[in-house]
C-alpha positions, 0 to 999 in steps of 0.5 A: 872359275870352273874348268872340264877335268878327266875322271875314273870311276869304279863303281860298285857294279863292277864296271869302270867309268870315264868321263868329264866332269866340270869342276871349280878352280881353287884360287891360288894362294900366295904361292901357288899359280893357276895353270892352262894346261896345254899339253899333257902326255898319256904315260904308261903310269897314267894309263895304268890310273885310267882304266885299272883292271877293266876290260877295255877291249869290252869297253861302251862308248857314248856321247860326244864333246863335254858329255863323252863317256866310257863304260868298261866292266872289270873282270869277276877275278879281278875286282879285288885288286879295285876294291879300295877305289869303289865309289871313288872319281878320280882324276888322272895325268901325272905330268903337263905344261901350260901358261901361267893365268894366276899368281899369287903374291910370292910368285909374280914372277911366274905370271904369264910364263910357259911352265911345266908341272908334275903333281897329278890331275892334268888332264884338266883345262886348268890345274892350281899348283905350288909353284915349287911343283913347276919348271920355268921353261927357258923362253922359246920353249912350248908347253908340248916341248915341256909337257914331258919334262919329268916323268920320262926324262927324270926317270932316266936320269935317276936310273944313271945316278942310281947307278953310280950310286950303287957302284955300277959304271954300265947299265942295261935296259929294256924297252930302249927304243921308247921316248925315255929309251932314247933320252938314256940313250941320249944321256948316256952317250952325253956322259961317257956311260956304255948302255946295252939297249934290249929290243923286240924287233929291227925297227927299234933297233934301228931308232937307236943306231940312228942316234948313237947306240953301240950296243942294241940286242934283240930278244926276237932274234936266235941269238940273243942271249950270245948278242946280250953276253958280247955286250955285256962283256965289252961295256962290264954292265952290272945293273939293268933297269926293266920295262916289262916286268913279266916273263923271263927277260929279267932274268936272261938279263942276270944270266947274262951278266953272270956269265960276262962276270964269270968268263973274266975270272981267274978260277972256277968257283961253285957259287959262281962269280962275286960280282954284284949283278942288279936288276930293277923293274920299274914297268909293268909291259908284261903283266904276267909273273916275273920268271926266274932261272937261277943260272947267275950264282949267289951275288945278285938282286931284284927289285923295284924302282920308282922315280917318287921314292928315288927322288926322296931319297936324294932330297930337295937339292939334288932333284932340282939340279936334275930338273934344271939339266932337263929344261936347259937340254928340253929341245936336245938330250930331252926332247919328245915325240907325240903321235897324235895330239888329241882333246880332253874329249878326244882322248876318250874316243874309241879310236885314241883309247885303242891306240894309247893303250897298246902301250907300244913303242913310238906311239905316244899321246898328248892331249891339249886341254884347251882344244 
């Protein structure tokens, strides 16, 4: 059994390549399954693996159906980023959801079912798997209703348990008119947690009132950092979790929140307040250097998060709790919404590459391997 897989070439000549390659299906053993993938969506994290450091704006593209192809170089100053990947075809998708073709003999029970999967490779017509890397859908559910069911949706459920984890009882976060945007927002709104939404426009700003937001800012708008402070001194936020990345907005956000902190206290201190302020940047929008002014005194963290590490962390019996809450509210809390859905071929045309790659917000991709 043979199926068409996506795959992501450095080669040494400095160019990057994208094409189908035809490759063998393993056979399941006992307990695993074999997949149809159906519906597996383009995630910035995805992008990132497709297309690296290559300058797609430069990209060549050739063929058609099973023979497309992409040709796109990688710029002289950044091949070093690339060099581990020389010589190496990869494939790519994070995430997906199919029907269940194989099974093996601990796990008829999934024969036949809709299940989503996380474990890489999915932007293949078929994909074997453990079934302990699946999520039996509910009945009634579609594979494109279950396609997204972890990387979005378990992200933003770890950035609320990490934060009361960590002590916190608000968040903020950036880039919140997005599809994970809108389930923390939904999230939060299901369990009683005050969220300061960052925006870059009206529009987006508007997605977020329409579905319950109390607090939405806007970093176009002169008055932002007033906006943001107001905010932060209603919900008390001490945590924020970052899209972007680059620039000055995750410090603006610890600005912020120090002088939230410091206009609830008593007396002055000249190190500022003691209230513990925390930043995570888990996206790359802006690839740029991340730009601090230390105006938020001397209690205060930035760091990286990561669903994966956030997972292990928290260990095999809580992840499942988590991953049970997004099947049970799939078509609610969790529910996801695609542009366009395109073919494995199609997902390699100039017309979609451009789109996906934009990364902007409300334009989301899925592919559906068996088109």
């Amino acid at each position: 059994m043979e199926g068409l897989q996506l795959r992501t070439l450095y080669k040494d000549s400095g160019e990057l390549e994208l094409s189908l390659a035809r490759v063998p299906v393993a056979e399941p053993g006992p307990d695993e399954v074999v997949i149809r993938i159906e519906a597996t969506p383009i995630n910035p994290s995805d992008i990132g693996l497709l297309f690296g450091a290559a300058d797609m704006k430069a990209a060549k593209f050739s063929g058609s159906g099973a023979d497309v192809k992409i040709v796109a170089p990688v710029p002289e100053a950044l091949r070093r980023a690339m060099a581990l990947r020389v010589g190496q075809s990869l494939p790519a998708g994070n995430e997906g959801a199919g029907t269940v073709i194989k099974a093996g003999a601990n796990v008829q029970n999934l024969m036949g079912k809709t299940v989503a999967a996380i474990g890489g490779a999915m932007y293949a017509q078929y994909r074997t798997l453990k079934a302990s890397d699946c999520l039996l859908l509910h009945p009634g559910t579609t594979a494109e209703e279950g396609a997204s069911c972890f990387v979005n949706p378990l992200t933003a459920l770890g950035m609320t348990e990490t934060m009361r984890r960590e002590g916190h009882s608000a968040l903020v976060h950036t880039a919140a008119a997005s599809n994970l945007g809108q389930m923390l927002q939904k999230i939060c709104l299901k369990d009683g947690i005050p969220l300061v939404n960052i925006v870059r426009n009206d529009a987006q700003a508007k997605i977020l009132r329409e579905i319950g937001a109390a607090h939405v800012v806007n970093t176009s708008k002169p008055s932002f950092m007033e906006d943001l402070i107001a905010a932060l001194v209603d919900t008390g936020a001490t945590i924020g979790f970052d899209a972007v990345g680059g620039g000055k907005l995750a410090g603006q956000i610890l600005t912020a929140m120090e002088v939230a902190a410091v206009r609830k206290m008593a007396g002055f201190s000249r190190y500022g307040s003691t209230t513990y302020k925390q930043v995570y940047i888990y996206g790359g929008l802006d690839t740029g250097p991340t730009e601090l002014n230390r105006a938020f005194g001397m209690s205060w963290g930035l760091g990286g998060w990561l669903l994966t590490p956030f997972l292990m962390k928290i260990g095999p019996a809580e992840t499942e709790k988590l991953r049970q809450r997004v099947a049970d509210e799939i078509k609610t809390t969790f529910a996801s919404h695609y542009t366009k859905t395109v073919s494995l071929a199609e997902a390699l045309g100039a017309e979609a590459v451009a789109a996906y790659n934009r990364r902007a917000t409300g334009e989301k991709y899925l592919i559906n391997p068996s088109l």
